[in-house]
N, C-alpha and C positions, 0 to 999 in steps of 0.2 A: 529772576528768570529761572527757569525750568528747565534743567537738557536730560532727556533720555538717549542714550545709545547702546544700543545693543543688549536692549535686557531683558532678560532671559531666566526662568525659571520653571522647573522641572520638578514635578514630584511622582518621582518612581519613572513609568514608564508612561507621565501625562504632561505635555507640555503647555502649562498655565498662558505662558508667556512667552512668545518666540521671537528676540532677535528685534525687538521695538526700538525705533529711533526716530524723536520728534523733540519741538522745542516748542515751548508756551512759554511767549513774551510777555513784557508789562506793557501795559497800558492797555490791556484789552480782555473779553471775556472769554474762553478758551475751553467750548463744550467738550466734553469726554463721552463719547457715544457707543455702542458695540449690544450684539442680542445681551442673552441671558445666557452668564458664564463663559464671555468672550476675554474676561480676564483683566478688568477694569478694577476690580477693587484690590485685585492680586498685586496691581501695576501700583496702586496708591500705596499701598502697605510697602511694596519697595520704595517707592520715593522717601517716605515717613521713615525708613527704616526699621519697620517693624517686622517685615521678613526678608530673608539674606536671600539679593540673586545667588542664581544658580550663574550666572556670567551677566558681563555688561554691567553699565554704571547708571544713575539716577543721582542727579547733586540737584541742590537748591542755593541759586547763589556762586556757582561753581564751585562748591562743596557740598559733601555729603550731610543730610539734615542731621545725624545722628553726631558729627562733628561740631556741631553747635553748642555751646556749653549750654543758653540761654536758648532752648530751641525757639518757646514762643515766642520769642522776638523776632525771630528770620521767617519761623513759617506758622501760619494757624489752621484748625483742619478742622473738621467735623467729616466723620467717618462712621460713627454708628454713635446718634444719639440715644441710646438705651444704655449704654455705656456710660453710666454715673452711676455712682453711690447711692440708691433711694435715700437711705437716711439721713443724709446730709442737706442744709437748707441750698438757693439756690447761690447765696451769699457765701455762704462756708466751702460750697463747691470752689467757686472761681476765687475764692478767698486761699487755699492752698496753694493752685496754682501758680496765684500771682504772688504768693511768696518764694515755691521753689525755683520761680523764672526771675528773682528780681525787679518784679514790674510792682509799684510804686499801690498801695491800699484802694487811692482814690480811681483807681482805673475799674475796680471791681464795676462801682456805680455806676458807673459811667457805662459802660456794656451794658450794664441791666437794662439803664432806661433807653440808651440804642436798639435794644432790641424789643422792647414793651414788655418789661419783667421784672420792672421796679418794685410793683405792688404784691407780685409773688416771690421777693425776694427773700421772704421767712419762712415760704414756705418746703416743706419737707420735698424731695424732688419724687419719691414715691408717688403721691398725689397729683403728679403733672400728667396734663394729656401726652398724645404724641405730639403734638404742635404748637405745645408749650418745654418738652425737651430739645425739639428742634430748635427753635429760638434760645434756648440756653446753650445746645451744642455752638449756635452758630454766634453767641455772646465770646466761648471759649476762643473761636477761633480769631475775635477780634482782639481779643484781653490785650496780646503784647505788640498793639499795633502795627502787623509786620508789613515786609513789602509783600509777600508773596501766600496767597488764600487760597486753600485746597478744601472743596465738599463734595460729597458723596449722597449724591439723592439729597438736598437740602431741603426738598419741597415736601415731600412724604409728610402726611397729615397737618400740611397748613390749609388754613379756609383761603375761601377766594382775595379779602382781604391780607392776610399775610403772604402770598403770593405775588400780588401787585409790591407790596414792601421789598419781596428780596429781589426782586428784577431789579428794583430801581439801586437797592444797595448793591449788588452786583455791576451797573454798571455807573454806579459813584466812586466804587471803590477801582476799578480801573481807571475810569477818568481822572485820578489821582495818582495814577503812574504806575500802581501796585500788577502784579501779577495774579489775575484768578483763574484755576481752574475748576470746573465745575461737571461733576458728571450728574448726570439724569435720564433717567428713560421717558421723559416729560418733551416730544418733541416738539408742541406748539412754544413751550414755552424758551426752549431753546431758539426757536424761531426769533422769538421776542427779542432775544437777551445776547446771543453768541455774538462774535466778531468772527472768530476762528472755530475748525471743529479738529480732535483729534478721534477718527474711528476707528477702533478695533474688529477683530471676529476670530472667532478661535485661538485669540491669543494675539494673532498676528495685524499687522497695520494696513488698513484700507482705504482711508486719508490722511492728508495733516494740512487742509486748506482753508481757507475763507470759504464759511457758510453758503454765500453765490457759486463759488465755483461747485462745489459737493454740489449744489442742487443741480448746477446745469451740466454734469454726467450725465442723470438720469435721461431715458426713451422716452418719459409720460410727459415731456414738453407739449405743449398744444398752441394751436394758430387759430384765433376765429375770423372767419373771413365773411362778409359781407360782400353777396354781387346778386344782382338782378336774374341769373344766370345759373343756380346750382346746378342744372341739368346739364350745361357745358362741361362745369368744373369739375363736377362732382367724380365721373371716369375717368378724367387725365389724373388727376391724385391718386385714383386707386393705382391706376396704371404706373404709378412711382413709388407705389409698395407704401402708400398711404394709407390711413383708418381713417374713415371720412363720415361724421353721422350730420343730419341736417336739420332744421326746421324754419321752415318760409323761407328769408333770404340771407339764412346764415348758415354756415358751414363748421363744425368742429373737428378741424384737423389735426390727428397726429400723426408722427413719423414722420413729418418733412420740416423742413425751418420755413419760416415765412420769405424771407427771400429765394426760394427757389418757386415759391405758389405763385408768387409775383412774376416770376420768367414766366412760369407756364402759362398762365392768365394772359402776360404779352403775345406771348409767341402764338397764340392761338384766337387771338383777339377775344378775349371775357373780360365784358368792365369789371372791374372791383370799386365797391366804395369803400372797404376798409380791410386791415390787417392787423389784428391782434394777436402779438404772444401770449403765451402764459408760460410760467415755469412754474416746474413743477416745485409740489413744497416740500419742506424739508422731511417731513414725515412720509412721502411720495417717496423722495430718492433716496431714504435710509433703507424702505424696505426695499428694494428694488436691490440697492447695491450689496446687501449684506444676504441678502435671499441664501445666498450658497453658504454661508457662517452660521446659519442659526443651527443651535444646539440641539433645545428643545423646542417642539410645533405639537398645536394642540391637534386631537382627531379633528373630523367633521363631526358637526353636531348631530346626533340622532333622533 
């Protein structure tokens, strides 16, 4: 397990990180969301112990990762696959580590070919694409079998087939009790893949829910209605501060829930033959919610 509380990091007069408190449990996949420079990788680097809050704590395990004698064994992470030795092969990479963690020769292989890197296991890691370092980052992260799996953009230059691969390892390795958290600005695919989302923006927290619930915040819900009748219904929706566009005998409503279209259609006698929600996707209600968080927005185009 994951606890953050209270953490907080400051540099100078810029506050990275304000005041974050969430928990990501096991047995589930546990997206890390937030614009650009909402302070998501600021947030990983304190978990990892790689930079000292400024206040507040981050444990793995209910301790601090940096208190682990053996760390790859408690937690495994990919954080910046470019962050390898070019001149090392990919064997001798994970070959160090798994001596300075204590984890056992034959585990090296064993990753490789988990991850499809068997055949490029001599080779020099200079040579590797990016989505042949991603797959060796994310070999790293399996080396000392932990409960608990931290990535940072994991997707970044995989093809469409390796893509489908990490979804599914992603939620194997939850399905086996383990803790993942996984950040990405990849929102279809978090669609795919999350249980839980934790969202950031300026530092600060703007969820810590299941995927359903985040999306059903969002206004962009929609209702399509089916009636004989759009020229009844069509007014009394507006009239309840409705967006209502049409064609033949269907209606696409937002701003109302479908059970109130339902009263009104009664109370006014309009048949309906149908009521369809829709909720909005996850890519709908991240930007919607974070609208007032984002950092950086590009112009209009010229």
């Amino acid at each position: 397990m994951i606890e953050v509380n209270g953490l907080t990091k400051r540099y100078g007069d810029t506050t990275a990180v304000d005041d974050l408190t969430f928990t990501v449990r096991p047995g589930e996949v546990t997206g890390f969301l937030g614009p650009n420079g909402a302070g998501k990788t600021t947030t990983l680097r304190m978990l990892l112990g790689l930079v000292e809050p400024t206040a507040g704590t981050a444990t793995v395990g209910g301790s601090r990762f940096r208190d682990h004698p053996r760390g790859l064994r408690h937690a495994g992470a990919l954080l910046d696959a470019g962050d390898v030795h070019g001149g090392r092969t990919a064997r001798a990479h994970l070959a160090v580590q798994a001596r300075a963690n204590g984890i056992p020769r034959a585990r090296v292989d064993a990753v490789l070919d988990e991850v499809g890197l068997t055949s490029a296991a001599r080779r020099r890691v200079a040579g590797f694409s990016l989505g042949m370092r991603q797959r060796l980052g994310i070999a790293m992260a399996l080396l000392g079998d932990p409960p608990v799996l931290i990535f940072d953009e994991p997707l970044n230059g995989l093809d469409p087939e390796g893509v489908l691969w990490v979804r599914g390892l992603f939620r194997r390795l939850a399905a086996e009790g383990r803790t993942v958290f996984v950040s990405s600005h990849l929102m279809t695919e978090m669609e795919h893949t999350a249980d839980r989302l934790v969202v950031i923006g300026r530092g600060s927290l703007i969820a810590a829910e299941t995927l359903s619930a985040f999306a059903a915040r969002s206004t962009r819900t929609s209702v399509t209605v089916r009636t004989p009748d759009t020229a009844a219904l069509a007014p009394l929706l507006t009239a309840e501060g409705a967006a209502v566009t049409g064609e033949g005998d269907l209606l696409t409503v937002t701003g109302l829930p479908a059970e109130r279209i339902g009263e009104l259609a009664l109370r006014h006698r309009v048949l309906l033959h149908g009521l369809t929600p829709h909720g909005a996707s996850l890519e709908e209600a991240f930007m919607e919610l974070t609208s007032d968080s984002v950092q950086y927005t590009a112009g209009a185009p010229r």
